[in-house]
Backbone bond lengths (Angstrom), bond angles and torsions (degrees), N, CA, C in turn:
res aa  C-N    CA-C-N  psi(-1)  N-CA   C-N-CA  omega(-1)  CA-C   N-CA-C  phi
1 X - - - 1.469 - - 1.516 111.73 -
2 X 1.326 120.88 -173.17 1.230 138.62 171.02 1.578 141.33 -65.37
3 X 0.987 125.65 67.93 1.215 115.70 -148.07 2.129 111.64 -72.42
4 X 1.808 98.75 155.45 1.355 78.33 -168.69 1.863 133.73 -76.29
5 X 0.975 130.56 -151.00 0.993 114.14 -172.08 1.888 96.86 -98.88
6 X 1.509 93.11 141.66 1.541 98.46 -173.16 1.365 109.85 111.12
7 X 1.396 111.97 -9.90 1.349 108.65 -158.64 1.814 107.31 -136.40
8 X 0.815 110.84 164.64 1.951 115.27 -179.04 1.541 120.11 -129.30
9 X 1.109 119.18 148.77 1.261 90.36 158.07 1.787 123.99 -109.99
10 X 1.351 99.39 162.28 1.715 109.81 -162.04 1.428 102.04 -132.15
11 X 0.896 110.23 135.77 1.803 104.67 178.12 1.669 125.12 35.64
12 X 1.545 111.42 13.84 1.024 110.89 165.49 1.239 113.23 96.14
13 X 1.650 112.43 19.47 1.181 117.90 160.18 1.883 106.03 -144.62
14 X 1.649 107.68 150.97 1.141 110.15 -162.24 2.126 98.49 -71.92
15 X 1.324 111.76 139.69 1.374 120.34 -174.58 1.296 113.56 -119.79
16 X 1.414 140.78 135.30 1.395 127.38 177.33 1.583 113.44 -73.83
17 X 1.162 95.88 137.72 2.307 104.66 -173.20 1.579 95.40 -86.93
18 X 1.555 117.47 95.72 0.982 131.23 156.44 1.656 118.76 -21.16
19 X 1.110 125.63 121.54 1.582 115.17 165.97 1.549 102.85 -114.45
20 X 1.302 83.19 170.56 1.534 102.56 -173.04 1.603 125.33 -73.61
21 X 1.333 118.31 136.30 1.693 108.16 -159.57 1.548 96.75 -152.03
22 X 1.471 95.52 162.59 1.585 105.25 -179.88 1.117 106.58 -113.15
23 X 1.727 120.08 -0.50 1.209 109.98 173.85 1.766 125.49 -102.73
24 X 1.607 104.31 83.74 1.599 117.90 -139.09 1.175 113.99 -68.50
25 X 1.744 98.18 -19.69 1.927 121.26 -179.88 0.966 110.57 -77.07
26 X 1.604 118.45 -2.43 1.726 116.85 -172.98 1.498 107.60 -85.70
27 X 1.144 126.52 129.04 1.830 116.35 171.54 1.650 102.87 -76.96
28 X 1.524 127.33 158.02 1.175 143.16 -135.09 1.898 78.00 -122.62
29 X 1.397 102.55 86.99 1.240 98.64 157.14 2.054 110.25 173.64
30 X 1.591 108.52 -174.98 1.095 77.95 -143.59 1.786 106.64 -98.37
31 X 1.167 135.29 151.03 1.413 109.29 167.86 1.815 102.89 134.31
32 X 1.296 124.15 -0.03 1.259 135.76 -179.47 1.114 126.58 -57.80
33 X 1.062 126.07 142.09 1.924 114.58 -174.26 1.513 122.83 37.01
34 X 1.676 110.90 61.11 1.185 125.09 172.37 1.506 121.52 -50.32
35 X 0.958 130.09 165.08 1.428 134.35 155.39 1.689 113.13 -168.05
36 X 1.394 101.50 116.29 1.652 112.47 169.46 1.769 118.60 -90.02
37 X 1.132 105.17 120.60 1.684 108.22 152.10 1.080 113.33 -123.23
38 X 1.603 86.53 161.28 2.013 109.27 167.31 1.146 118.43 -70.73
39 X 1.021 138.75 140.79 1.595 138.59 173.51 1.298 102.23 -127.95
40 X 1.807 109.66 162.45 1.599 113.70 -160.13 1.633 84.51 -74.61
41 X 1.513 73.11 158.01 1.527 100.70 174.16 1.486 124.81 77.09
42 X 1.363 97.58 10.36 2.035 95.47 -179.82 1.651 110.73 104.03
43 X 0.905 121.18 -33.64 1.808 128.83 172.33 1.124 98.38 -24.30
44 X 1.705 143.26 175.96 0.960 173.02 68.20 1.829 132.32 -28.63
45 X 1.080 110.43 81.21 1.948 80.10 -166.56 1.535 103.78 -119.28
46 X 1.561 110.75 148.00 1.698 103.46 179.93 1.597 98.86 -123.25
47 X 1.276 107.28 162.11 1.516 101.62 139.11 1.252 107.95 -164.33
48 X 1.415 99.01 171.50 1.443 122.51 -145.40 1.609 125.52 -151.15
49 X 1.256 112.47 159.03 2.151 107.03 175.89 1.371 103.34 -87.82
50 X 1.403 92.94 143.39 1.680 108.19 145.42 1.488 125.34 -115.63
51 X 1.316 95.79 80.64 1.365 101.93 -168.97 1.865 117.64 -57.24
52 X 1.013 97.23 -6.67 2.104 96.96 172.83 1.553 100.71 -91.65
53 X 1.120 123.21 -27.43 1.312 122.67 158.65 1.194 156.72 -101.71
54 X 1.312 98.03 -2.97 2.000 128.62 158.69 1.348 93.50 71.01
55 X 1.754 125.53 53.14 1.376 87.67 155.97 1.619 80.87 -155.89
56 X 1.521 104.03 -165.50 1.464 112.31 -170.91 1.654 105.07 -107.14
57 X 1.475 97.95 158.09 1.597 107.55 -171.90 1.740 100.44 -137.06
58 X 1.476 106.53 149.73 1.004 110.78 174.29 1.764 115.92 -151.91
59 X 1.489 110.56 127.77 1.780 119.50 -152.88 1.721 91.75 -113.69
60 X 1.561 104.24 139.35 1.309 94.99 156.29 1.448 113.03 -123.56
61 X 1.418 126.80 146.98 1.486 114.66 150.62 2.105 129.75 -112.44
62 X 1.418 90.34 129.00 1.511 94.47 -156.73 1.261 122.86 -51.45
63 X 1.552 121.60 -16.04 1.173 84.84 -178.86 2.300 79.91 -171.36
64 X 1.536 124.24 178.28 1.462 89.16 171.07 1.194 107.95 -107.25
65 X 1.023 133.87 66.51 1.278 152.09 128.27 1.421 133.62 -82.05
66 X 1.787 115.13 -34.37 0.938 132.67 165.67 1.650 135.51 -59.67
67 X 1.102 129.40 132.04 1.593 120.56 -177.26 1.142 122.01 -111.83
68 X 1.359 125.94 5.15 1.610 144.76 -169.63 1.313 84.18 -118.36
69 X 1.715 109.43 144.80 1.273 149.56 170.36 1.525 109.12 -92.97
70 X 1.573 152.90 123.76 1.330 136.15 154.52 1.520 94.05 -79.35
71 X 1.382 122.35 137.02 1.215 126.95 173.24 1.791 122.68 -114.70
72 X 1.251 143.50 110.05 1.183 127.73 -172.92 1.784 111.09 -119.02
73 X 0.824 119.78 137.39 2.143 115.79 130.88 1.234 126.98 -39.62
74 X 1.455 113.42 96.20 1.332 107.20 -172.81 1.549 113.86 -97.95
75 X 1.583 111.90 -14.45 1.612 126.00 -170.32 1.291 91.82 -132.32
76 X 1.323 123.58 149.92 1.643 127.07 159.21 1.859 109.75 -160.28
77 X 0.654 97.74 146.94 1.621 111.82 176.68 1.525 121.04 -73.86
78 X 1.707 138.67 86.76 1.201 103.95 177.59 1.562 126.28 -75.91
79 X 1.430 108.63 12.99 1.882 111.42 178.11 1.330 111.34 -142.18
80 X 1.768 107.39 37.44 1.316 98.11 166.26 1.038 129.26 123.22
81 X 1.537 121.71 -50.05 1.678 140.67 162.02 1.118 103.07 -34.98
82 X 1.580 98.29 126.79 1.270 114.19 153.72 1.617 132.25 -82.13
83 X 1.122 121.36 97.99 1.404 138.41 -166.86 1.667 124.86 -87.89
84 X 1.104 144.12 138.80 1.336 150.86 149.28 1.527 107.04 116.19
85 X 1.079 124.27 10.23 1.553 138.23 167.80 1.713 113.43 -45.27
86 X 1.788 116.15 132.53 1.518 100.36 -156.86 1.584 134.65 28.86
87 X 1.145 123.99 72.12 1.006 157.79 -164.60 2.148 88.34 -88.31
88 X 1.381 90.32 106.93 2.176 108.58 155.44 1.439 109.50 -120.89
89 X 1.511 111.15 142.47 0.764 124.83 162.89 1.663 123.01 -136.67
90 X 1.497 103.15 166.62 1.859 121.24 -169.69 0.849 110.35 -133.47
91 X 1.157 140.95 139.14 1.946 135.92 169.75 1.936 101.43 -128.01
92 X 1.523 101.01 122.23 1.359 89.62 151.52 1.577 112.48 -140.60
93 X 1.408 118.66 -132.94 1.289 110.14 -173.60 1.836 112.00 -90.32
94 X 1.015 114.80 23.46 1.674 129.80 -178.39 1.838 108.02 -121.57
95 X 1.331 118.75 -8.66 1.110 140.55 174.67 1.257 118.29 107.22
96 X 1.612 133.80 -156.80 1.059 164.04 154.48 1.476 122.40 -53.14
97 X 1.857 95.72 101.73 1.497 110.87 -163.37 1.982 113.31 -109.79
98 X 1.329 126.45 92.32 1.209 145.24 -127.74 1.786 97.44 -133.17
99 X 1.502 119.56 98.31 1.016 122.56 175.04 1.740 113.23 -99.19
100 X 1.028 106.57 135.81 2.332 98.76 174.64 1.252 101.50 -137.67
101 X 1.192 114.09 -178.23 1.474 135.33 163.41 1.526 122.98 -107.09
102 X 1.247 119.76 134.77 1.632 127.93 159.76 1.322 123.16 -84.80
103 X 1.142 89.33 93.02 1.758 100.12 -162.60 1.926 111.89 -67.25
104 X 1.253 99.92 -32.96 1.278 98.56 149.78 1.938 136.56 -20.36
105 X 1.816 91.25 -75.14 1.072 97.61 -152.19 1.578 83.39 -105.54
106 X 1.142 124.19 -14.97 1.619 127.37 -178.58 1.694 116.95 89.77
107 X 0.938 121.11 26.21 1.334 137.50 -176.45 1.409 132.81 -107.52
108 X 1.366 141.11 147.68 1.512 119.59 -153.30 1.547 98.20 -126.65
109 X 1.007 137.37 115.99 1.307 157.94 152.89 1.452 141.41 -78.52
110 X 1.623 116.59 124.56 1.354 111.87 -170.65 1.539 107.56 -125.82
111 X 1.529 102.98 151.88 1.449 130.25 176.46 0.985 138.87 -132.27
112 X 1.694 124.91 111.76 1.105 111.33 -173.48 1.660 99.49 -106.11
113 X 1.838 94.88 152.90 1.396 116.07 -172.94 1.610 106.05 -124.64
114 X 1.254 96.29 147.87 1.857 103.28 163.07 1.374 123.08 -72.26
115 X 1.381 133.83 91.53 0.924 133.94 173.02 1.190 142.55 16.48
116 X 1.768 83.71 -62.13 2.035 112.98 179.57 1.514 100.49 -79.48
117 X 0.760 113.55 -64.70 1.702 115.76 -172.91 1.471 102.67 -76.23
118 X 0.639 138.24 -73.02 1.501 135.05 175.64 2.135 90.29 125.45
119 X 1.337 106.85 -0.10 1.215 80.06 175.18 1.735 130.14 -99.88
120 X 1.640 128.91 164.02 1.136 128.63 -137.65 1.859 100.27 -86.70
121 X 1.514 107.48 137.41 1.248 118.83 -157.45 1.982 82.05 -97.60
122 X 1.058 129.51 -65.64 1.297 136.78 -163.55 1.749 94.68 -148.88
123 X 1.573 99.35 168.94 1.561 128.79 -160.65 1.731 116.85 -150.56
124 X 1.121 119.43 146.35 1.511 98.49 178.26 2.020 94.33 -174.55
125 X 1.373 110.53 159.48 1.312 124.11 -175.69 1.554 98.72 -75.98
126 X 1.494 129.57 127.78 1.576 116.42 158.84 1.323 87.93 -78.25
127 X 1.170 108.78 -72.74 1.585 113.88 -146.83 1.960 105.28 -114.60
128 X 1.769 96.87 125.82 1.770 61.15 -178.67 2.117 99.03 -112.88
129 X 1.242 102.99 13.95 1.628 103.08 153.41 1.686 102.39 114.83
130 X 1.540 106.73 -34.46 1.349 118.36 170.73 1.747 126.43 -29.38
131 X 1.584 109.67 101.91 1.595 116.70 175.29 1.014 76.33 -122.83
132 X 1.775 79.74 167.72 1.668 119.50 178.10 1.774 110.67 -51.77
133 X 1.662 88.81 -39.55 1.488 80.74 -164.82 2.010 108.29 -112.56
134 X 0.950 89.23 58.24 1.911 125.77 -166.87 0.949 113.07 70.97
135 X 1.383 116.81 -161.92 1.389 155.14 -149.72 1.953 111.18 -84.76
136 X 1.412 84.84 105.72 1.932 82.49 -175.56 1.163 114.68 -115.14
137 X 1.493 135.81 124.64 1.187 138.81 175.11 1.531 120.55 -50.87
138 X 1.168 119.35 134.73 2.329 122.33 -146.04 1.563 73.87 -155.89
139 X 1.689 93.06 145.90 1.597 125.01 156.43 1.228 114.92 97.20
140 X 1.509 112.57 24.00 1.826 109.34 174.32 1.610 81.66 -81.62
141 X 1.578 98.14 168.62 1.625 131.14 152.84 1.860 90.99 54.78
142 X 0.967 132.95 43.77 1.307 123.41 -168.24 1.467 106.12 -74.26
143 X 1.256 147.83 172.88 1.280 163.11 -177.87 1.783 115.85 -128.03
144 X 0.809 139.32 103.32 1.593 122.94 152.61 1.571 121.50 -111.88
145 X 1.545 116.21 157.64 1.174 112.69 171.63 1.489 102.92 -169.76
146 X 1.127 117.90 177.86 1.964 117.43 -152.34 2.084 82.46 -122.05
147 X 1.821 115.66 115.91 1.256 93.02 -169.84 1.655 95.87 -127.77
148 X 1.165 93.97 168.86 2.262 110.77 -153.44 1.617 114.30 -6.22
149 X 1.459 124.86 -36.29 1.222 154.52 -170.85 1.735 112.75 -67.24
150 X 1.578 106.17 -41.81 1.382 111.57 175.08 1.905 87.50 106.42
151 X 0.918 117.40 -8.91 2.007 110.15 171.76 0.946 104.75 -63.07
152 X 1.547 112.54 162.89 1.465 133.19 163.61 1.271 93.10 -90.93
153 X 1.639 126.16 124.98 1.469 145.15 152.29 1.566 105.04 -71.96
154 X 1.135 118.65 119.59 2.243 112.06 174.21 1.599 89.03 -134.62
155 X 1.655 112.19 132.09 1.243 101.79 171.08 1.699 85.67 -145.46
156 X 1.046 115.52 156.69 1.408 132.93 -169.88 1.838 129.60 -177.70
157 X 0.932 124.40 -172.97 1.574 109.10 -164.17 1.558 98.83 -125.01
158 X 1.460 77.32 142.90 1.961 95.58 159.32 1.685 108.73 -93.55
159 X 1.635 107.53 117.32 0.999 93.11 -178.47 1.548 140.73 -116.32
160 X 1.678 88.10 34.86 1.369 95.90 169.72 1.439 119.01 -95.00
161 X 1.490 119.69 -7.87 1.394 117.89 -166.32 1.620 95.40 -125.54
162 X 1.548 120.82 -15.08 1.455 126.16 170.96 1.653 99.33 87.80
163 X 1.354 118.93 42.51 1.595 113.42 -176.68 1.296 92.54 -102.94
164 X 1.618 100.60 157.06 1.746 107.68 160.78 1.278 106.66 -85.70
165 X 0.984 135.80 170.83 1.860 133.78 173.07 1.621 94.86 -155.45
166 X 1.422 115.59 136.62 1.343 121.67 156.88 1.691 126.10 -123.84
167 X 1.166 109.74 142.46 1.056 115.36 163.36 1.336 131.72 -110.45
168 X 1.639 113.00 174.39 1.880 110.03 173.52 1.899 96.41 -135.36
169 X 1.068 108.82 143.67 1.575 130.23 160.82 1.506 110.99 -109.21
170 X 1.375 123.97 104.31 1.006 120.78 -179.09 1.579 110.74 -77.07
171 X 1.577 119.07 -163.04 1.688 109.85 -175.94 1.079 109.32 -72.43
172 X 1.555 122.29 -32.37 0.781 119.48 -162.98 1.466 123.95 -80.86
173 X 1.385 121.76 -10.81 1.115 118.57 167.01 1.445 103.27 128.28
174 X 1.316 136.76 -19.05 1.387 136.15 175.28 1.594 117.02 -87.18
175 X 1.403 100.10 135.25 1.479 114.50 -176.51 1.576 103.63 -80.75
176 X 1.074 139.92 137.60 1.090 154.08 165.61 1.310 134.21 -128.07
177 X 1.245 163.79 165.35 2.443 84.92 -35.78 1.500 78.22 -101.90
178 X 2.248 63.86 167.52 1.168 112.24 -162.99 1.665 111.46 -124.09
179 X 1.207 111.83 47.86 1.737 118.11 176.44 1.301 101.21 -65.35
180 X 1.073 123.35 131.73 1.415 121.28 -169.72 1.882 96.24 -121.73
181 X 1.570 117.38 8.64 1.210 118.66 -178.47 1.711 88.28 -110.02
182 X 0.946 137.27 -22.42 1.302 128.71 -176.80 2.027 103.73 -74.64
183 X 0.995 100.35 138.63 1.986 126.46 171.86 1.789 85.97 -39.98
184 X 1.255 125.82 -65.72 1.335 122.62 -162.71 1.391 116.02 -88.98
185 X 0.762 121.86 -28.99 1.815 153.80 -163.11 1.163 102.75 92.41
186 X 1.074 142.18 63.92 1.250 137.99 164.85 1.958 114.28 80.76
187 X 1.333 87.15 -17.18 1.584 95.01 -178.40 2.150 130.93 -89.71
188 X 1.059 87.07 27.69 1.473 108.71 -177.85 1.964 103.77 -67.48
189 X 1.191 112.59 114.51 1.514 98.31 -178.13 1.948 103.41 -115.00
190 X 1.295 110.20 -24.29 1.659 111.86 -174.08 1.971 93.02 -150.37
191 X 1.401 125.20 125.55 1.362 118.97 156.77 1.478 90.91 -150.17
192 X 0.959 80.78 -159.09 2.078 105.72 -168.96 1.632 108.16 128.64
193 X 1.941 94.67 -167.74 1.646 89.91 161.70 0.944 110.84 -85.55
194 X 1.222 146.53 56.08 1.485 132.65 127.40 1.413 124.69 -123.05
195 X 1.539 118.35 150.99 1.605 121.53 -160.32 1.380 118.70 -88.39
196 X 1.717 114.51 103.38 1.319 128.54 -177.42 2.041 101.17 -104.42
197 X 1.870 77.86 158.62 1.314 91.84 -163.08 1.251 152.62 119.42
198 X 1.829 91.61 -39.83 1.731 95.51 157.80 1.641 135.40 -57.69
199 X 0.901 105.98 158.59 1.758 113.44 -169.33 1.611 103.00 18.20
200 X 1.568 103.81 74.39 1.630 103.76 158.92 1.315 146.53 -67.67
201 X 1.317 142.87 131.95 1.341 114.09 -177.78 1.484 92.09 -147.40
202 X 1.254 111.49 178.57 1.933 130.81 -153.01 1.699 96.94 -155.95
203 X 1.593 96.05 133.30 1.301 109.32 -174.51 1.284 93.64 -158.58
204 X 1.821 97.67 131.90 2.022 115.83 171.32 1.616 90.58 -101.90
205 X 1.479 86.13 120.57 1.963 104.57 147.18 0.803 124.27 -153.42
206 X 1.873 106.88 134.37 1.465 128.00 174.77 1.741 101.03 65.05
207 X 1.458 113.27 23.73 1.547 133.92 168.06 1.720 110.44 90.32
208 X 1.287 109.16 -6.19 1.430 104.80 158.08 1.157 120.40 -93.72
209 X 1.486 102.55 155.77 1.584 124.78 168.99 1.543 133.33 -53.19
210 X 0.963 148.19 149.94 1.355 124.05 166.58 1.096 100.10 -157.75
211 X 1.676 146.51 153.06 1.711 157.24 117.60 0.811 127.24 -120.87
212 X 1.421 119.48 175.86 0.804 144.91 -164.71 1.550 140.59 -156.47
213 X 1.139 130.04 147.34 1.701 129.52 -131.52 1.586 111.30 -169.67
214 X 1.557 119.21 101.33 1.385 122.03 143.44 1.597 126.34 -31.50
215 X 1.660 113.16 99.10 0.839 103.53 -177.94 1.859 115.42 -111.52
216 X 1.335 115.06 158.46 1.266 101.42 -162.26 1.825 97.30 -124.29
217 X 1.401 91.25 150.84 1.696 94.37 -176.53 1.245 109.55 -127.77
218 X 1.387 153.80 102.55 1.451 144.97 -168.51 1.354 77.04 -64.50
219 X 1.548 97.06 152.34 1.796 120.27 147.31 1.805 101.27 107.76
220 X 1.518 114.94 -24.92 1.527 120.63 -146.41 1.445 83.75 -90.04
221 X 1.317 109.44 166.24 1.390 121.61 167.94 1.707 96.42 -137.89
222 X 1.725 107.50 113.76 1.074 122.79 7.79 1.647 106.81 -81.48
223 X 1.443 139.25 -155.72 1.515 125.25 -168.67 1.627 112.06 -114.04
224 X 1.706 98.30 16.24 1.783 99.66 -170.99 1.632 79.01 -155.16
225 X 1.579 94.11 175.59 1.341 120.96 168.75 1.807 122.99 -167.92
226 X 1.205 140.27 153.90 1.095 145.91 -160.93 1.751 106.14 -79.11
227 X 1.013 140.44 91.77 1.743 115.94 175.11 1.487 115.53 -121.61
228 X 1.393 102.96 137.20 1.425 113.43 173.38 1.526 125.71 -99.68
229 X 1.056 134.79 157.32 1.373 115.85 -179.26 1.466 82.61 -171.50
230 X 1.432 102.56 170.97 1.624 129.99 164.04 1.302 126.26 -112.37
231 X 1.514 104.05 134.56 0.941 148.39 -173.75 1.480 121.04 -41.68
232 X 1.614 156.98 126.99 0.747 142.15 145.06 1.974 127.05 -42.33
């Protein structure tokens, strides 16, 4: 038979066609950097990498009663890119709000999906990596979350210089800000010499903001530490 797309056949069974990646520590399979939310009404929805297949996936289950997963491709590459790397997500009443990285090209990308279908309503560049003084790979460890206002909060790292950077998507659909004369675009939230950004995450309470970020210090003993703080 036919095997699907992404895939070959090898000895007579369909195999996933490895693509090419920079992320070498990643094992070649599918299900990496999970993340579950609630969605209105009882849903379940995750998504997740397939790193043997470079792209992003996203499962829902209807309800908890339910025992079947709907599973889709929500990102895919037609030339190659490897897509859906650190995978955040947001759900509100406009659907399923799903930021990743193109590990490829180093760039961070968001999608929103319909809940029910899981398929993609609109798409757009957060970040496409562009400094003054070139091209920097953006969107490991990313964070999202929907905060008091009804915005999309996305904060995630540049990781050539080890900065945190945050952003906001308001409802309406504009990323903000957008200084395009600023080193970060305006979106610099923690840098210096020391390395912010790792394993990020974003949390609303009691209508404030809050994250949090592995930060690393050459020289320190020990050489990192856990810090939380709030959010502008």
């Amino acid at each position: 038979g036919k095997c699907e797309d992404g895939t070959a056949c090898l000895a007579g069974k369909c195999e996933p066609v490895l693509t090419k990646s920079t992320l070498s520590d990643v094992p070649k399979t599918m299900g990496i950097w999970p993340e579950l939310i609630a969605a209105p009404g009882g849903s379940v929805l995750a998504v997740y990498h397939d790193s043997a297949r470079g792209t992003l996936r996203a499962a829902r289950l209807a309800s908890a009663s339910a025992t079947t997963w709907t599973k889709k491709t929500v990102a895919q590459s037609s030339d190659g890119d490897v897509l859906g790397a650190y995978p955040a997500a947001a759900t509100d009443a406009s659907g399923l709000h799903v930021v990743f990285q193109n590990v490829t090209r180093g760039t961070l990308h968001y999608a929103q999906l319909d809940p029910t279908t899981l398929n993609e309503k609109s798409k757009a560049v957060v970040d496409d990596g562009l400094r003054p003084d070139g091209r920097h790979p953006v969107g490991a460890d990313a964070a999202a979350v929907i905060d008091a206002s009804g915005g999309l909060r996305v904060m995630y790292q540049d990781q050539q210089t080890s900065d945190l950077l945050l952003v906001s998507r308001t409802q309406a659909g504009a990323w903000t800000p957008t200084t395009a004369s600023d080193a970060n675009l305006g979106r610099l939230l923690k840098g210096g010499d020391k390395g912010y950004g790792f394993y990020a995450d974003l949390v609303v309470a009691g209508g404030s903001l809050y994250g949090s970020s592995f930060v690393f210090e050459a020289g320190a003993i020990p050489p990192g530490l856990f810090e939380f703080f709030k959010l502008p």
